[in-house]
C-alpha positions in Angstrom: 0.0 0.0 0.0 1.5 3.2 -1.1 2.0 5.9 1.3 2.1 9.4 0.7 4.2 12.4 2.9 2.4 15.5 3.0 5.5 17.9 3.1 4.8 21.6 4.9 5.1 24.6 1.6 7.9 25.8 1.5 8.3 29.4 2.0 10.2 32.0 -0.6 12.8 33.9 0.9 11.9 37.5 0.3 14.0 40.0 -1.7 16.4 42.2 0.4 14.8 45.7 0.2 17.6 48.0 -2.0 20.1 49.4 0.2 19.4 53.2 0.5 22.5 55.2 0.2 23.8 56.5 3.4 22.0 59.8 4.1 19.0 59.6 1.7 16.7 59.5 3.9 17.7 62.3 5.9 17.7 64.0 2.7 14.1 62.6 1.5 12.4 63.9 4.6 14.1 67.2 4.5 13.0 67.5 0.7 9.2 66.6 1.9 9.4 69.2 4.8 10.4 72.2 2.9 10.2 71.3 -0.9 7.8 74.2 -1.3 10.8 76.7 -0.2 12.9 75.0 -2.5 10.6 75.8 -5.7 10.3 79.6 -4.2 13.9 79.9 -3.2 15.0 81.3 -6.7 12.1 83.2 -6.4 13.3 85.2 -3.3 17.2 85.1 -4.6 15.7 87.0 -7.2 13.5 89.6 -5.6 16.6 90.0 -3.2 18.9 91.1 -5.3 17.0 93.1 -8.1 14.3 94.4 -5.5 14.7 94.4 -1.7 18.4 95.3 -2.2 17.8 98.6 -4.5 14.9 99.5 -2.6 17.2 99.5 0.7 19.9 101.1 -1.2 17.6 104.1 -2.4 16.6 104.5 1.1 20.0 104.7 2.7 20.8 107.2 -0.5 18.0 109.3 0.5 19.3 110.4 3.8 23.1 111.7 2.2 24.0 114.3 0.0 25.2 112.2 -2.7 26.3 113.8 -6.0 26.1 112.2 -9.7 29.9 113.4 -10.1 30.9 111.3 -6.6 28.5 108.5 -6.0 31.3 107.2 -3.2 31.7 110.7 -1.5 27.8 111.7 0.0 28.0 112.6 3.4 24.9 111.9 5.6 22.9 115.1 5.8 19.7 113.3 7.7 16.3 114.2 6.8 17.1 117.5 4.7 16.6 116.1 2.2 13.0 115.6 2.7 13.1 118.6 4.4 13.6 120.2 1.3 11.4 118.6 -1.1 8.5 119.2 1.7 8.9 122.6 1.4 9.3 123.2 -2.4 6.7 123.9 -4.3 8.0 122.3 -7.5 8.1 119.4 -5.6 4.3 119.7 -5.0 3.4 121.1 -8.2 5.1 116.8 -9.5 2.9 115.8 -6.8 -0.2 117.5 -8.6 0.8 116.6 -11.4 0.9 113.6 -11.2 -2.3 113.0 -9.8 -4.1 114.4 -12.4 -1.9 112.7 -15.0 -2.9 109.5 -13.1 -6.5 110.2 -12.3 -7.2 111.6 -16.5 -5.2 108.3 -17.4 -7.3 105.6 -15.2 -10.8 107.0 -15.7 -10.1 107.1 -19.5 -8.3 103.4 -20.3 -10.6 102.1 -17.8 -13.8 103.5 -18.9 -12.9 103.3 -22.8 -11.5 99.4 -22.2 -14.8 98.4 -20.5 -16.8 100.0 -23.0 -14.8 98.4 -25.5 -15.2 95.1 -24.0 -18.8 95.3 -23.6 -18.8 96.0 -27.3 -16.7 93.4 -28.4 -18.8 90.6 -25.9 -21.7 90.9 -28.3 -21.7 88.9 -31.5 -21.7 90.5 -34.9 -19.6 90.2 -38.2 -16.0 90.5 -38.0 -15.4 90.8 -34.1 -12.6 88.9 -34.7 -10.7 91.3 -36.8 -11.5 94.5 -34.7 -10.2 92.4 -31.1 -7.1 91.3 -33.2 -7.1 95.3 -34.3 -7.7 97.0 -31.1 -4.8 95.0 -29.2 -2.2 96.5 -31.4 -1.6 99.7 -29.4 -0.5 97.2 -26.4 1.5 95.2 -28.7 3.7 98.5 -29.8 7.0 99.5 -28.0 6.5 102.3 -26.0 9.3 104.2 -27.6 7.8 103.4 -30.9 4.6 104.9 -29.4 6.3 108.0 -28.6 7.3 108.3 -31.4 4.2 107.7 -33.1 2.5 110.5 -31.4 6.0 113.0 -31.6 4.4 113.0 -35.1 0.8 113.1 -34.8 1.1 116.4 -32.3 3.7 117.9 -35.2 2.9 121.4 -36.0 2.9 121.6 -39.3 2.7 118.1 -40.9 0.9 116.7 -37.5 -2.9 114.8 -38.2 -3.9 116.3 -35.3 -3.4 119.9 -36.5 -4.5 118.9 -39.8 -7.8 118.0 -38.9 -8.4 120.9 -36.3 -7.7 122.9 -39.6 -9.6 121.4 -41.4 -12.5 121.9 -38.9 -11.9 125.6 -38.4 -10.5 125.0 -35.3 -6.9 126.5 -35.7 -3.5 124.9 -34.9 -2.3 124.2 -31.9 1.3 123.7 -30.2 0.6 120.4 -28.3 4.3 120.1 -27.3 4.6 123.6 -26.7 2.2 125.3 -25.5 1.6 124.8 -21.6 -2.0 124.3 -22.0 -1.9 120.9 -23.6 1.2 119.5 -22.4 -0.9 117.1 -19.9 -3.2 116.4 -22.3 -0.8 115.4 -25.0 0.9 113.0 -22.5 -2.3 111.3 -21.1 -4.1 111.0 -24.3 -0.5 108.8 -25.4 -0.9 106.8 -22.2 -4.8 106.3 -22.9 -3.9 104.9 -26.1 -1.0 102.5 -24.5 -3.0 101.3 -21.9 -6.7 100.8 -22.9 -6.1 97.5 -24.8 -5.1 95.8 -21.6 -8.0 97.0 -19.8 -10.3 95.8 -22.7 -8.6 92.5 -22.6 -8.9 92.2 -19.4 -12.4 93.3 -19.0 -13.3 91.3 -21.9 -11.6 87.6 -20.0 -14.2 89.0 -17.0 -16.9 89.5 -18.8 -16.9 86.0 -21.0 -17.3 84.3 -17.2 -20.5 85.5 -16.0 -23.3 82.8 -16.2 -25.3 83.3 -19.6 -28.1 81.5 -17.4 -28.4 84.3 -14.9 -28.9 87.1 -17.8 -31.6 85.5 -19.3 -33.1 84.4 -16.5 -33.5 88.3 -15.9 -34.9 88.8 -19.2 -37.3 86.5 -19.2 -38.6 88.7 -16.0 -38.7 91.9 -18.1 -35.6 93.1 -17.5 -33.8 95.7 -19.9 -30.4 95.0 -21.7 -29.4 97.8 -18.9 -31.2 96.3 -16.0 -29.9 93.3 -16.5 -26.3 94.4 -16.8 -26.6 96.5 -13.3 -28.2 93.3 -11.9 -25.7 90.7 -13.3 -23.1 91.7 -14.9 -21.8 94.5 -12.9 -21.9 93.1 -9.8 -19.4 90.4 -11.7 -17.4 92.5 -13.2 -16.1 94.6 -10.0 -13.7 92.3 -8.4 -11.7 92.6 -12.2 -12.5 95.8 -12.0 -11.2 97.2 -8.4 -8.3 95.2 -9.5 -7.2 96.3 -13.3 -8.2 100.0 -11.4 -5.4 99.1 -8.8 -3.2 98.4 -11.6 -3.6 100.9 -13.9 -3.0 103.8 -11.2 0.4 102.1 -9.9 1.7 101.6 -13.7 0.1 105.7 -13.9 2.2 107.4 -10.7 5.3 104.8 -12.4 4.5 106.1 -15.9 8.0 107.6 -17.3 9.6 106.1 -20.8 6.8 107.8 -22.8 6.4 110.9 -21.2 10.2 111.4 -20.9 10.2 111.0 -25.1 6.9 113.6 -25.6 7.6 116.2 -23.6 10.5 115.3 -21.7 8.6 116.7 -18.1 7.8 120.3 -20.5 6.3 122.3 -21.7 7.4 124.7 -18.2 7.5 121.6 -16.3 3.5 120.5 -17.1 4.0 117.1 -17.5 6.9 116.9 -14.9 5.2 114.3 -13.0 7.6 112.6 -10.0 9.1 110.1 -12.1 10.6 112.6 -14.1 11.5 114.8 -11.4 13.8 111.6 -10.7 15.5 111.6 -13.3 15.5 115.6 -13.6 17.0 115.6 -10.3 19.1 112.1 -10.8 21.1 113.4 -14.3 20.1 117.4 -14.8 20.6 118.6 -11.1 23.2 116.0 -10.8 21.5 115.5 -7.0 20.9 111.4 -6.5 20.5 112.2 -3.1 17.6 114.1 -3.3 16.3 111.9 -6.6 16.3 109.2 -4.1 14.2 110.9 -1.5 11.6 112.0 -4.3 11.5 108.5 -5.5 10.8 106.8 -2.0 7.9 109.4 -1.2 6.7 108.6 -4.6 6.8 105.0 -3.2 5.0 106.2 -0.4 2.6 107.2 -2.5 2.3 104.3 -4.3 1.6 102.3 -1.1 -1.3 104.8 0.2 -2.9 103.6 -3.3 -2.8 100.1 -2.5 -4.0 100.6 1.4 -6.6 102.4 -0.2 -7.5 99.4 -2.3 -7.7 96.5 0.4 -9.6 98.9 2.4 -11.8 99.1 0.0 -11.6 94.8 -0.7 -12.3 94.6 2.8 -15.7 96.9 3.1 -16.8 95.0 -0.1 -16.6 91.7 1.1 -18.1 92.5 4.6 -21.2 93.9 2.5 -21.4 90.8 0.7 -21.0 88.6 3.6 -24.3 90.5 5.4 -26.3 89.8 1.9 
């Protein structure tokens, strides 16, 4: 009678795990930990050097009496050179004007760039062309913008004094005469700047639910009433925030009105950017170039308190809703 052995399964030996080299997982857990600073790290380097570190260095700058002809010999004179610039009035008079260089340029490029984009949400026959068309002006260099309207204000061979003449209205000096010198400037910067905003505006508008609009006008609500119901109340996050923008790239506004007027006609357009450089290169003074440039940071800063002050009242009305 044959007899069979039962034998017990035999078990297969399990694979040694791969030796980790010495130190990797030190390494490993430290990457885990802080890989986010890692991916920001050149981020900082980079806002060190070319930000934090010029910012500090204008600062210091501001408080000496340094000279364009001995950047290594300004001794510390202190707050005179606020002092100064506090009590002159061509200091005030950049201050001036550049608030109503900023204020003519936001209420313009926003206003004509929302209109714009409202136009160019609605459907009809070659949209395409005019949105390709109407981004061009953001497309040009500034210098070539400049440039550009260097010959449009031209006395004599100018389009803009051809067509006052044309309509009995006379020629004018736009880069001469006092009078206009603002006007020349801001209606360059309008042109510059409004594509963005329409872009902008336009991204904003294309988000805000079809559905809601005609629910509205199914409950006999105008075009109008429906766009104060729905659209605007969409559309003013983007908006407080291209505003923001546009009003910080304003009071920084320099390359083109540099190459227009050059801060002239009897300093009209000699907003505080150009006072800078007036001050920086002309006057040979960087001390005191430096102090006008941190107040005009200073100014710059108000602006954007001014902004989350306003965020802030926003969302607590909305919250309460």
């Amino acid at each position: 009678m044959a007899t069979s052995t039962l034998e017990a399964p035999r078990s297969t030996p399990r694979a040694a795990p791969p030796k980790r080299p010495r130190g990797s997982g030190a390494v490993g857990r430290f990457i885990e930990r802080n890989g986010a600073y890692l991916f920001l790290f050149p981020a900082i380097v980079y806002l060190a050097i070319f930000t934090v570190f010029p910012l500090i260095r204008g600062l210091l700058l501001s408080f000496t009496a340094t000279k364009l002809v001995n950047p290594a010999g300004g001794k510390p004179v202190g707050v005179e050179n606020y002092e100064y610039l506090l009590s002159s009035d061509k200091f005030w008079t950049s201050v001036v004007t550049t608030l109503l260089y900023t204020l003519f340029t936001v209420i313009f490029s926003v206003g004509i760039g929302t209109a714009g984009a409202l136009l160019l949400n609605t459907a009809f026959k070659g949209r395409g062309i005019i949105r390709a068309i109407a981004t061009i002006p953001w497309a040009v260099p500034t210098v070539a913008a400049a440039l550009i309207f260097v010959w449009i204000y031209n006395n004599e061979q100018g389009i803009l004094n051809r067509t006052t003449s044309a309509l009995g209205m006379g020629q004018h000096g736009w880069l001469v005469d006092p009078q206009y010198g603002l006007f020349a400037v801001t209606l360059a910067t309008v042109w510059k700047l409004t594509p963005l905003v329409m872009l902008v505006m336009l991204s904003a508008l294309q988000s805000v639910p079809q559905e809601l609009r005609e629910a509205t006008w199914v409950d006999g609500a105008t075009r109008f009433q429906s766009f104060l119901a729905v659209t605007l109340p969409h559309l003013m996050p983007t908006l407080r925030v291209i505003t923001l923008l546009m009003t910080i790239w304003s009071i920084r506004r320099f390359e083109i009105i540099f190459l227009i007027t050059g801060g002239g006609p009897l300093d009209v357009t000699n907003t505080l950017v150009v006072n800078v450089y007036r001050t920086a290169f002309q006057d040979q003074n960087l001390g005191r170039a430096a102090a006008i440039g941190a107040l005009g940071l200073v100014l710059s800063l108000l602006v954007t308190v001014v902004y989350f002050i306003v965020e802030q009242i926003q969302e607590r009305q909305e919250s309460q809703r």
